[in-house]
N, C-alpha and C positions, 0 to 999 in steps of 0.2 A: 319640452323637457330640459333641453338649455337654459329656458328665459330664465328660472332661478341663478341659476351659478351665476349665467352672461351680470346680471341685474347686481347680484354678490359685488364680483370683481368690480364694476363699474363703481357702484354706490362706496362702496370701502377702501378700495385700491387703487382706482384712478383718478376718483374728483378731488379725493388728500391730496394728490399729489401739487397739486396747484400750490399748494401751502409752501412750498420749497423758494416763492414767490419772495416772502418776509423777511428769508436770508441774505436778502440782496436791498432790503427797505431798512430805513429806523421805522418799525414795526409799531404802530399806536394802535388800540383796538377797536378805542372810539373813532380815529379814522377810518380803518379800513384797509384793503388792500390798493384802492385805488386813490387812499389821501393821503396814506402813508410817504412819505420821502424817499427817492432814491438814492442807495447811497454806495452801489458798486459791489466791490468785493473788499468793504473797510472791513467787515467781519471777519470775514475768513484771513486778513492778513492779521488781524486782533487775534482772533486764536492761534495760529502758526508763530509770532511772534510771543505768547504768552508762555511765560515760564512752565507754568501746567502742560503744555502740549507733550513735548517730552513723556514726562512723567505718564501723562495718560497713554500717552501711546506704547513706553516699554512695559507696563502692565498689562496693558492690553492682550500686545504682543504676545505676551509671553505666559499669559494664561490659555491664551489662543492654541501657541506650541502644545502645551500641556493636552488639552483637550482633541487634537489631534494624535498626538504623538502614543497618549496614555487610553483618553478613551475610545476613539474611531479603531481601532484595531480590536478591540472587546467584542463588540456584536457578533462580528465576522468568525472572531474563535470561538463561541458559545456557541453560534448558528453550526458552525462546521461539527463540536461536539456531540450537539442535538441530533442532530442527522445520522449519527454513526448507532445512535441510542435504539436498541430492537425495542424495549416495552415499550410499548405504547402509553400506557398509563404511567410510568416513571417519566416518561415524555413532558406528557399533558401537564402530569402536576410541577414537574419542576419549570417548561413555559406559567403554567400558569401563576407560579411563585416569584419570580424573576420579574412580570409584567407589573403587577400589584403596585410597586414604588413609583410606575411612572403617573397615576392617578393622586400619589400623593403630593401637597399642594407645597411650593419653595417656607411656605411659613411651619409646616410639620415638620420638614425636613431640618429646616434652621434649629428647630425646637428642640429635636432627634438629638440633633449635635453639640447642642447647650447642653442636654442634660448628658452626657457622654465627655465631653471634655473641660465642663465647666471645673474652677478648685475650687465649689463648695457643695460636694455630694457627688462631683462629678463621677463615674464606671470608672474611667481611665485614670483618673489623678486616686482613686481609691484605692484599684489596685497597685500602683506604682507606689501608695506609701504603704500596704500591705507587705512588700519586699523590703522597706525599707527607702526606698526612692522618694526624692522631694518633687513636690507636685510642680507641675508643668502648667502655665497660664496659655494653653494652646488660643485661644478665642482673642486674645489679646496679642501673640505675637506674628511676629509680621516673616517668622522665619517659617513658621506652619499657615502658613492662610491659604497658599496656591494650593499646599496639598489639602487641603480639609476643602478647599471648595472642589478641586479635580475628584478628590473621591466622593463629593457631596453626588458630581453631575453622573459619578460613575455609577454608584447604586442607583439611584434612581433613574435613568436613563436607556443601561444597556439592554434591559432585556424587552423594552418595548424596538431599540434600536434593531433586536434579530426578527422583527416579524418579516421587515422585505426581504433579508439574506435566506432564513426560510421558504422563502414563497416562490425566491430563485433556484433553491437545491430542489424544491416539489419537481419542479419543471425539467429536472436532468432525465434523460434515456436511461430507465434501470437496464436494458441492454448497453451499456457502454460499462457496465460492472461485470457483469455475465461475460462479457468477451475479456475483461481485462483477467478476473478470477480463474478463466482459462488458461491466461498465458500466464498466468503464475503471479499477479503481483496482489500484492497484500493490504489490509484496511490504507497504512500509508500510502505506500505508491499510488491506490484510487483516490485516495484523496488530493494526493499532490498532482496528477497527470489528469484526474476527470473533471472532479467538484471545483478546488479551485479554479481551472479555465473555466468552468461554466457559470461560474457567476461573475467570474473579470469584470464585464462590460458593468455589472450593478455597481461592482464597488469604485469601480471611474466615475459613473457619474456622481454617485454619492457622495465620494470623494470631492468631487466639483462644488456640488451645492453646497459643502461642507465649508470652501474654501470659499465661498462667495460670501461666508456670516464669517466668514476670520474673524471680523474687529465685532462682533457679537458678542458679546460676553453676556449677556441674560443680566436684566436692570433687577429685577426682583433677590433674587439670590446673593447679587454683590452687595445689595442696598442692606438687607438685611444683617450680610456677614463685614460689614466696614463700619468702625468704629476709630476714635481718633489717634489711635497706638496703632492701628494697621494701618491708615488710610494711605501713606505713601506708599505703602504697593499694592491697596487695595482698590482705591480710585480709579474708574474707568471710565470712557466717552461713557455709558448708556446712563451711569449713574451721573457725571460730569454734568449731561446733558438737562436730568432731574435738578439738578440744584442749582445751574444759571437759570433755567428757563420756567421753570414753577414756583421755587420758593425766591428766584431773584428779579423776577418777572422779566427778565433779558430774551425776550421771543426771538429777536432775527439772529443773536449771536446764539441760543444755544440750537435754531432752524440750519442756522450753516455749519455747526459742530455734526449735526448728526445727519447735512448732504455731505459733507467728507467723508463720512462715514460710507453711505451709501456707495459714493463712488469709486473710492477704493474697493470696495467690495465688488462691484461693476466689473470693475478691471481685474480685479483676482480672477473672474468667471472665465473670461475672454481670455484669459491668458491660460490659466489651466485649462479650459477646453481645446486652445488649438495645440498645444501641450500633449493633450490627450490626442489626437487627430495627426500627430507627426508620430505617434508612436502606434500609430495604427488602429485605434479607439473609436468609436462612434462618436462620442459628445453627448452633449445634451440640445447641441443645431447641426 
């Protein structure tokens, strides 16, 4: 019953890995891996040294914050509200209304938002000169772009995000409600002194995993949302990564942009989990 999965991982996850090889070659394809040149870490001091690095990395960054800051805290309050919900059926339909976007595909989404904040037919630029207000070139400016992609990842995202936080509230002692409603405490207090300790430990490690894609910014969605008026704060490693190494055919320098990537994220893991572990947390080792 393993041999799938084991066969999975192996075939997909671990012989790619070899690839990480090129970043260290001047990479020719009709060579090969093993005709290729070696050529050190000339790569990797080419992109630390290029102007771009910067740039890619404070966007990054700092879309990163966002999607921490803004969306990882959503599930966890949705899940908590759900829980507190008696109908059953007002339950169900609101999960199951909430899920629905995360099936929908980054190019629907994109679509969603053009015809929403586009100024020619756009909802938002319609209503706004409905009041009297002059349209807004949101898709083109560089001062709305973190926010239209953070609420892109937030609809579509949180309500598949509450299925584990759900699946941890299932699992609390409805006797640990029953003795608290005894001693008098109220929907709040159980949820501050029951539910949320009893899901702690999920939101640490998810927490973790979270922080291990920091410089993840999702290649589909920025690709789609960067255009040449945004692109200095819209440009990221994943997209970065697309346009040296596919359409520039730079294979070992755009292979060592995105083991930078990797490793950093390596090291975020490591470090928020022992993180986690001096504050008393299990981890994810």
């Amino acid at each position: 019953m393993l041999l799938p999965g084991l066969l999975y991982f192996l075939v997909y996850k671990y012989l790619p890995m070899w690839g990480i090889l090129i970043a260290f070659q001047d990479y020719q394809p009709f060579q090969g891996f093993f005709g290729s040149s070696w050529v050190g870490f000339k790569h990797f001091e080419t992109f630390f040294t290029n102007d771009a690095f910067w740039m890619l990395f404070r966007n990054t960054f700092i879309l990163a914050v966002y999607n921490i800051v803004f969306f990882f805290p959503l599930p966890i309050v949705i899940s908590l509200l759900l829980n507190e919900v008696r109908k059953e059926f007002f339950k169900r339909f609101v999960q199951t209304l909430i899920y629905i976007p995360h099936f929908v595909s980054w190019v629907v989404v994109v679509g969603i938002s053009f015809l929403f904040f586009s100024t020619e037919g756009g909802i938002v630029n319609t209503m706004l000169n409905s009041v009297g207000k002059e349209p807004v070139n949101f898709l083109l400016s560089r001062d709305w772009f973190r926010t239209i992609v953070t609420s892109q990842v937030i609809w579509k995202e949180t309500g598949w995000g509450t299925i584990i936080f759900l699946a941890a509230l299932a699992g609390v002692d409805p006797q640990l409600y029953e003795a608290a409603r005894i001693d008098g405490a109220g929907r709040w207090r159980q949820m501050w002194h029951i539910t949320l300790p009893a899901i702690r430990s999920t939101i640490i490690i998810l927490l973790i995993l979270r922080i291990g894609h920091f410089l993840d910014s999702g290649f589909e969605q920025i690709f789609l949302m960067v255009n040449p008026m945004n692109r200095e704060v819209g440009e990221v490693f994943d997209t970065y990564v697309y346009s040296t190494g596919i359409t520039q055919g730079k294979f070992s320098y755009s292979t060592a942009v995105g083991m930078f990537k990797s490793v950093v994220g390596l090291v975020l893991v490591v470090f928020a989990n022992k993180l986690a572990k001096k504050f008393g947390e299990e981890g994810i080792y």
